[in-house]
C-alpha positions as CSV (number, residue, x, y, z in Angstrom):
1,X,-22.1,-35.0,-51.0
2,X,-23.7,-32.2,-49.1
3,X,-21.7,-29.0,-48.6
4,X,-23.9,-26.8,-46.9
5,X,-23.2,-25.2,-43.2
6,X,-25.2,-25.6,-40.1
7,X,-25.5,-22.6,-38.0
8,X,-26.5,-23.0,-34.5
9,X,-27.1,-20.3,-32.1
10,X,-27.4,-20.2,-28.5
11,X,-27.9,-17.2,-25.3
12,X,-28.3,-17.4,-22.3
13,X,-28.6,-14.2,-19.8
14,X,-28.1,-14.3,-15.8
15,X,-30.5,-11.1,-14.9
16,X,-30.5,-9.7,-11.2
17,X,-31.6,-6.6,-9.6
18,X,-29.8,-3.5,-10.3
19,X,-29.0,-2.1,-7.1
20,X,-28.8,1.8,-6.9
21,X,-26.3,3.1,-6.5
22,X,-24.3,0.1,-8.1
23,X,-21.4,0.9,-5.6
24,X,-21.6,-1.2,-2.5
25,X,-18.9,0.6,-0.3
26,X,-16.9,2.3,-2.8
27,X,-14.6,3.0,-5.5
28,X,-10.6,3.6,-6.1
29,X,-10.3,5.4,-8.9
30,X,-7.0,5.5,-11.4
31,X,-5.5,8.9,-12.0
32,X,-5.8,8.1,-16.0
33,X,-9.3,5.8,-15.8
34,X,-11.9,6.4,-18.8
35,X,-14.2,7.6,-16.8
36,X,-12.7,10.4,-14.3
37,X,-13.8,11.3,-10.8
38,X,-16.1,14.1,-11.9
39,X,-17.7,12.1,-13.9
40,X,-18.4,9.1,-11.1
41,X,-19.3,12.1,-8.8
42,X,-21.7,13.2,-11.0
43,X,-23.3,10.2,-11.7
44,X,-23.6,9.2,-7.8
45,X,-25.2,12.7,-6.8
46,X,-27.6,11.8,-9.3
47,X,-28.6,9.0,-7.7
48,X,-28.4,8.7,-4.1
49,X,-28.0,11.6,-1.9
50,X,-24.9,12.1,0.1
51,X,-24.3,8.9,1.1
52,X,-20.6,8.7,0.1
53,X,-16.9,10.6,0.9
54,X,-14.5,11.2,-1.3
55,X,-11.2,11.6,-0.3
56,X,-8.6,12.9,-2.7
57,X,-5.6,11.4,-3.3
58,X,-1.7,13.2,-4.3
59,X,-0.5,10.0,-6.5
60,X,0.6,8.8,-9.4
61,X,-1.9,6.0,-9.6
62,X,-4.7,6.7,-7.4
63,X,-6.6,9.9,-7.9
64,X,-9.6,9.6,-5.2
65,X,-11.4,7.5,-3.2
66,X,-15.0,7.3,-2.9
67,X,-16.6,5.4,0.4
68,X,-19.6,5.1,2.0
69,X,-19.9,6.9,5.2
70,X,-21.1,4.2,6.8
71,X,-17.7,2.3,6.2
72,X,-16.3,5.4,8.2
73,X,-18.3,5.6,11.0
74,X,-16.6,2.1,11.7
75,X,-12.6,2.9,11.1
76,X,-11.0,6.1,11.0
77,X,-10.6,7.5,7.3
78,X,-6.7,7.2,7.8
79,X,-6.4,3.8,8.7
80,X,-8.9,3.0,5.5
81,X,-6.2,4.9,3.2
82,X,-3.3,3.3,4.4
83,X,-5.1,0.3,4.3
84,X,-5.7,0.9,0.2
85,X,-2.1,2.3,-0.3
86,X,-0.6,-0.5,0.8
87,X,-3.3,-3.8,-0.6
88,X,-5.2,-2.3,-2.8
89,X,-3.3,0.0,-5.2
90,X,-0.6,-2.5,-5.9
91,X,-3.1,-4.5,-7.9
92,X,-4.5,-2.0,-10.0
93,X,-2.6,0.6,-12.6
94,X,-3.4,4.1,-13.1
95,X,-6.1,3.5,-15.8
96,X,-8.4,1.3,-13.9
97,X,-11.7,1.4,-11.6
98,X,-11.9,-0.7,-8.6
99,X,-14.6,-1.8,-6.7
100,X,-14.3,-1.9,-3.3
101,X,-16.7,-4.6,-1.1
102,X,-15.5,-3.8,2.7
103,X,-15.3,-5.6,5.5
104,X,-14.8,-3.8,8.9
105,X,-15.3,-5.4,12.1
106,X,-15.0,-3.4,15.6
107,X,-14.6,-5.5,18.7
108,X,-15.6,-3.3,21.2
109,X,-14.3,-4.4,25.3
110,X,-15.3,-3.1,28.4
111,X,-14.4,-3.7,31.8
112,X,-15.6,-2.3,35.3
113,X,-19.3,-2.5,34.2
């Protein structure tokens, strides 16, 4: 009888464009995550220029908040904080990095034209 092993091997690879910077509208960053805000920061000035906000955040879990201005121009910084206080940071723990892919639609009215 034949004892001896087969060994099969196998790969397969999904490649896509790395987009730059690999933030699409930003980040929520954990007061204890691996990689700190300064770090992030440093990495994004590096490679786009001022495209982003950071807002800073007094809490145990949440230490900043980095989002495209963009994403501001559309709702009002406050409303986008309360908005992560509330949904986002309940799913995430102190240690973590989330990425944040944003949504914001403004229905603008008029009458009297």
């Amino acid at each position: 009888m034949d004892l001896r092993k087969s060994v099969r091997y196998s790969l397969s690879a999904r490649v896509s464009q790395f987009d730059i910077p690999p933030i699409s509208d930003g980040l929520v960053i954990g007061r204890e995550s691996p990689i700190g805000f300064s770090a992030i920061s440093k990495a994004l000035n590096l490679l786009v220029a001022d495209n982003f906000e950071t807002i800073e955040m007094e809490d145990e879990a949440v230490s900043h908040v980095i989002v495209r201005r963009s994403v501001l121009r559309r709702i009002p910084q406050d409303r986008l904080v309360t908005f992560i206080m509330e949904r986002v940071k309940p799913l995430m723990c102190a240690q973590e990095v989330l990425h944040l892919e944003l949504e914001v639609e403004v229905v603008i009215e008029e009458s009297d034209l």
